[in-house]
N, C-alpha and C positions, 0 to 999 in steps of 0.2 A: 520578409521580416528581417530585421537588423539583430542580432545574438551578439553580445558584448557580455564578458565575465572578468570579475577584477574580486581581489583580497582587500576587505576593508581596512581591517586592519587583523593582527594574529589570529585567524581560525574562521573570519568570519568573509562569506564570499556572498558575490550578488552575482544574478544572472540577469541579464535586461531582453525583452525582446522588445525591439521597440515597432509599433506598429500601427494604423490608424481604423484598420478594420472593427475597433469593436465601439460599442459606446460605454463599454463597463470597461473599466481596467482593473488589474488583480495584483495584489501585496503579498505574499507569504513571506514566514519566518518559523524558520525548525533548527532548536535545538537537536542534535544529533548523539546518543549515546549509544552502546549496544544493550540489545536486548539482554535480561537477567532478571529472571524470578522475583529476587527480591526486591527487584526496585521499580519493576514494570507498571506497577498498579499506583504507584507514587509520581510516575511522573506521568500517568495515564490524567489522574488526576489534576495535576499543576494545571496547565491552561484553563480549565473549567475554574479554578481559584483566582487565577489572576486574570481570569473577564469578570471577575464581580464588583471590582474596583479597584478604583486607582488613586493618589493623592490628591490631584482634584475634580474627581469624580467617582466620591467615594461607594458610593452602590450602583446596581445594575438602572435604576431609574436614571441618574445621573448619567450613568455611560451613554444609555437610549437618547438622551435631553441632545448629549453630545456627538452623537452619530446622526439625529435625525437634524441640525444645524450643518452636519458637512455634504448635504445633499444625499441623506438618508444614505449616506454609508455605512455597510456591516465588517464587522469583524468578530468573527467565529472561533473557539478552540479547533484544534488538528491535532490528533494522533494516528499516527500510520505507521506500519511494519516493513519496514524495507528490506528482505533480506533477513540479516539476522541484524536490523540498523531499526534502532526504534527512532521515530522523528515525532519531538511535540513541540508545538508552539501556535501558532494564528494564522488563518486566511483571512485577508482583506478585499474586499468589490466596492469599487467607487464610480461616480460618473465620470468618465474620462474626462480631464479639459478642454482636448478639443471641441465635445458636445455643447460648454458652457460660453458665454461672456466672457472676455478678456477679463482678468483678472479674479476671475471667479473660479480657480482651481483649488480643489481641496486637497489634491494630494501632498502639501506638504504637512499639513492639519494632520491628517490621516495617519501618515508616516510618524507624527511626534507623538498623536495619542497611543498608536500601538509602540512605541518605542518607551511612552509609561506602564502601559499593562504591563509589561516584562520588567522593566525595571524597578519601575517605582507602582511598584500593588498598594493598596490602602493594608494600612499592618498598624499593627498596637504594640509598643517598648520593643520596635523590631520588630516582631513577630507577625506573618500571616494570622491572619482574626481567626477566629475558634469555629465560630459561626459559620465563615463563607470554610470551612475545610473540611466540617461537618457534610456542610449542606452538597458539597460535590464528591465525599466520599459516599454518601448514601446511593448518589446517583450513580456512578461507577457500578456501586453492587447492584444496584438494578439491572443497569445494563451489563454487566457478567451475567447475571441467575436470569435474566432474556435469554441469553445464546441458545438455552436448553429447551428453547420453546420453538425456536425454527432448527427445526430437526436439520434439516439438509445444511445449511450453517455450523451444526452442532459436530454431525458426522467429521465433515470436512476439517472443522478443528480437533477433535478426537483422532482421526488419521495421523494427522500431521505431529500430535505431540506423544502419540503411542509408535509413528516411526522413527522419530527421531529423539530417542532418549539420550541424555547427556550432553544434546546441541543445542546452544541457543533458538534455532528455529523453534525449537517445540514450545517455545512460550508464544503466551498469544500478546497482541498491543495493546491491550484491557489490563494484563497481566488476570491473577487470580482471586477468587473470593477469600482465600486466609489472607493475603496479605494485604489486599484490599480494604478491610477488619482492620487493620492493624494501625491505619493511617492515623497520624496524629499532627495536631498544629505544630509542635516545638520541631520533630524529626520530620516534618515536607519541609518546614523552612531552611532547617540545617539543610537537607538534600536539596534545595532549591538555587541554595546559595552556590553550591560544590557544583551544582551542573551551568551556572551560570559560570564560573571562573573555569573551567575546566571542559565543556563540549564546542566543539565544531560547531558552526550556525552555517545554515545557505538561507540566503534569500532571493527571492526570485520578484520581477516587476514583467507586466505584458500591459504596454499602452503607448499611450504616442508622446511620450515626456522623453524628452533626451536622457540618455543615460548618465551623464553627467550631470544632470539634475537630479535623477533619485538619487543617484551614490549620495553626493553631497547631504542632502538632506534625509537619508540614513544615517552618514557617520555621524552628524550632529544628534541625531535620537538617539545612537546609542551609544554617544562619546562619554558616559557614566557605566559601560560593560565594566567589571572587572575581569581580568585575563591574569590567572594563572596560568601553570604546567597543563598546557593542553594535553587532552587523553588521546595519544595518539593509533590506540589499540582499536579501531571502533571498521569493522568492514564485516565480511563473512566468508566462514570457515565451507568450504564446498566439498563435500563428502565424496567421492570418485566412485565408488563402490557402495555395495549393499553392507547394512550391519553385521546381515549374519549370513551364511551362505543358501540355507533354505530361505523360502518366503514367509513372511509372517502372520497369520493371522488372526486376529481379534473379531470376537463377537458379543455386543452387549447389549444386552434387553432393556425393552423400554414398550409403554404401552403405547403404541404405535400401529397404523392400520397400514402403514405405507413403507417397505423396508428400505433404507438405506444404506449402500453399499459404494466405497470407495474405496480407490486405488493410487499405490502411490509409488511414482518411478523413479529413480536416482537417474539421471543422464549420461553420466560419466566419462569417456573421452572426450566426448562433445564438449566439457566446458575446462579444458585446458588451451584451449585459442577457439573463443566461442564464436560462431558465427548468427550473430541475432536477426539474421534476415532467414535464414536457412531454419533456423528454431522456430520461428514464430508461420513460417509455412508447414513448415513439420507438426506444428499442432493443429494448425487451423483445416491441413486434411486431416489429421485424425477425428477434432471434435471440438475443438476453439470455437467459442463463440465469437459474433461479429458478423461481417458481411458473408461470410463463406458456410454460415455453420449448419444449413438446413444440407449444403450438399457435402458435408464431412461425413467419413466414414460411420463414425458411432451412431452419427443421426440416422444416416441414408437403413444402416442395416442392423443395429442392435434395436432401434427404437420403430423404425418404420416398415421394415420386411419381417422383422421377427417377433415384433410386439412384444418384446421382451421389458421394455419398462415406460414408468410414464415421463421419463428426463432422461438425455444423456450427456456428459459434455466433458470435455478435458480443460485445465486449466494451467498455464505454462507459469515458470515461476525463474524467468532468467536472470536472476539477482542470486541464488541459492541453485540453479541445474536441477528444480525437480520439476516434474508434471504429475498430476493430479486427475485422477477419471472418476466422474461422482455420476451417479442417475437411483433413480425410484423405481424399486423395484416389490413386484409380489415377492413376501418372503419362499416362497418354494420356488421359486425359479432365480435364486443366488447362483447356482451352481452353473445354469446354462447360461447367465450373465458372464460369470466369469469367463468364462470358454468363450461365450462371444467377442468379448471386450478383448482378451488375448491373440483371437484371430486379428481384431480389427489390427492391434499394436504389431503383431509380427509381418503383416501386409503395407503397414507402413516403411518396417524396418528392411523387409527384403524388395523392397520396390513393387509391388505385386498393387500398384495402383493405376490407375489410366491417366493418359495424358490432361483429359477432360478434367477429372478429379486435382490434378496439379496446377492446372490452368487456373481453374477457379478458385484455388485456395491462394492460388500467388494475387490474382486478381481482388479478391477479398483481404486478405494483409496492407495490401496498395488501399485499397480503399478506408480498411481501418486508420492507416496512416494519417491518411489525407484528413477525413473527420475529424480528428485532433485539433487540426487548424481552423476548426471552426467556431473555437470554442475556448476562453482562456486556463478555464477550469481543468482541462485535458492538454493543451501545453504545459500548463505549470507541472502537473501529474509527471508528465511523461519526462521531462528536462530535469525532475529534482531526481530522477531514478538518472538519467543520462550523466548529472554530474556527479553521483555518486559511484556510478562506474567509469567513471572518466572516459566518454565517448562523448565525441563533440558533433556528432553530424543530427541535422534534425527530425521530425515524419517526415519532410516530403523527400530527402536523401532515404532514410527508409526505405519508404515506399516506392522507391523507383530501384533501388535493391531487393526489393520483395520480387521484383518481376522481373528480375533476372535468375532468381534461384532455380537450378537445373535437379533434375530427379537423380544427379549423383550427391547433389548437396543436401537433399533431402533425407538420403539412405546416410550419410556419413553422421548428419544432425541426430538419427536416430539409433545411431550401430550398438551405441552402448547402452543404450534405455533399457533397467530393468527393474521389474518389481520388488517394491522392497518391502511393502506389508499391504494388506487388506484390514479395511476394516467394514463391519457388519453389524449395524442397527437395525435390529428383530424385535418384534411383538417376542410379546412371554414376559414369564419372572422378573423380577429387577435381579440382574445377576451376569456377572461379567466372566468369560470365558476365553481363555487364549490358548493359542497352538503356536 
């Protein structure tokens, strides 16, 4: 695959890969601000507004009228949490042109209608409609007061914003139910306006159009941006150490037949010159899912020798240097979880693992790598986090780095991994408990 990246114009970049392997080609475009409480649930919202219409295709019938004429291309809202980098804006999948007839490519169609959704939204005296701001703030609140319904979901975002009080991380990309509430036509417009003159854009294309073809007929979609005082503050703050010096624990009830328990590690010298091949084998023995994860530690011996619960798994977070260990457990057997889960991370940390165990986790990372490229939805994924840390090499450089990582890269990856809170979802009372 061909990888070509260029500044459209002030703030706004594209990524090309150009390639001929698929018969779908993929469009994204993300606004980029940091994450913040108060505005999370607002721009959670935005995209869901600006797919309901546009100047001339002023409802969702009309957009369909005009997606299903470009060879039944979609385009989707996207919100996602990068870090402490929240990113909203549109995926697009189309039929590649090479699939079609000479002259039958819709990708430049594609590229101008999404370049109206953004710019040019169906609005009244100005203003975003009442209606369509309504109708996607309800939905938001749905899907926040959802989260409390998949417990294992729930925990994991519970973890993460009772360990990190004070940090961006701790918000979620939904943002929250009060401020969610709060959403109003006049103030998302105002805010809609400010993040249009003011956020970073990446955009990313995966298909067999020259790259100087999509640039081109990008900048003309979105040669009506307006570009103010770009916000240049927008990355993440990565915490070295634990908050407090003891560990932290929480525990909160909920009627629940299934306890849920997770863990949550800071990395610490590890992500001062990170090594992301060494990381991402350093989880995948402990408990990363993927191609390696039946034979990771947490699986092999907290879930399968110990019966100690019905999930186990760790989840790596190399944008921010934390890791995450969640599984289902019977609530009386918390405590002999812990103790397991601790042996498993200290046998990681001090090398106390078999070569067999190494092999297969570096082999497994290579293979994770590789599966990427199968698939445009998992390039785009993995390139919009790559340019946002400004690393340029792709999966399959990855993956061929995965398999060289030695069991001293492994021990170094994980020298400074330490616990920095517990959290514990128990049957009983509604009633929240902290130590």
């Amino acid at each position: 695959m061909d990888r070509t990246r260029r500044e459209l114009m002030p703030g706004v970049y594209l990524t090309c890969l150009r390639t001929e392997r698929f018969k779908t080609a993929l469009l994204s475009l993300h606004l980029l601000t940091g994450l913040d409480r108060q505005t999370a649930a607002q721009n959670a919202a935005l995209p869901g507004v600006l797919r309901r219409g546009t100047v001339s295709a002023p409802d969702m019938t009309a957009l369909a009228a005009r997606l299903d004429g470009l060879y039944g291309a979609h385009i989707e809202p996207s919100v996602r949490k990068i870090g402490e980098i929240q990113a909203v804006g549109f995926v697009a999948d189309l039929v590649d042109g090479a699939c079609l007839p000479a002259g039958e490519d819709p990708l430049e169609d594609v590229i101008a209608l999404l370049g109206e959704m953004l710019l040019a939204p169906n609005t009244r005296g100005g203003l975003l409609l009442p209606a369509y701001v309504d109708g996607e703030r309800e939905k938001l609140l749905q899907d926040i007061r959802a989260r409390v319904n998949d417990r294992e979901t729930y925990a994991n975002s519970r973890l993460v914003e009772l360990m990190c009080p004070g940090e961006a991380y701790a918000v979620d990309a939904l943002g929250d139910e009060e401020t969610a509430r709060a959403i109003g036509y006049v103030a998302l417009t105002r805010h809609y306006r400010t993040l249009l003159a003011e956020c970073p854009m990446e955009l990313f294309y995966c298909g067999s159009a020259p790259a100087e073809r999509v640039a081109a007929a990008l900048t003309d979609a979105l040669a009506a941006m307006p570009r103010g005082e770009l916000n240049g503050d927008i990355g993440t703050d990565i915490r070295m150490n634990t908050v407090e010096e003891g560990l932290r624990s929480f525990t909160e009830r909920m009627d629940v037949g299934q306890g849920k328990l997770a863990l949550g590690y800071r990395l610490g010298d590890a992500m001062e010159e990170p090594d992301m091949a060494a990381l991402r084998v350093m989880n995948a023995l402990l408990g990363g899912g993927g191609a390696a994860y039946v034979n990771s530690r947490l699986y092999v011996n907290v879930r399968e020798r110990m019966s100690l619960c019905y999930y186990v798994y760790s989840t790596l977070d190399t944008v921010k240097g934390v890791v995450t260990v969640s599984c289902g457990i019977d609530p009386a057997d918390c405590e002999k979880a812990l103790s397991a889960i601790g042996r498993q991370v200290a046998a990681v940390k001090d090398g106390g693992f078999t070569d067999d165990e190494l092999r297969t986790a570096r082999t497994g990372v290579s293979a994770d790598m590789l599966a990427l490229t199968d698939q445009p939805e998992g390039l785009e994924q993995f390139w919009l986090v790559q340019d946002l840390l400004g690393l340029d090499y792709g999966p399959e450089e990855l993956a061929a780095l995965a398999e060289d990582v030695t069991r001293d890269d492994v021990i170094k990856a994980a020298a400074g991994m330490e616990c920095d809170a517990v959290y514990f979802l128990s049957g009983g009372e509604d009633e929240d408990e902290s130590d």
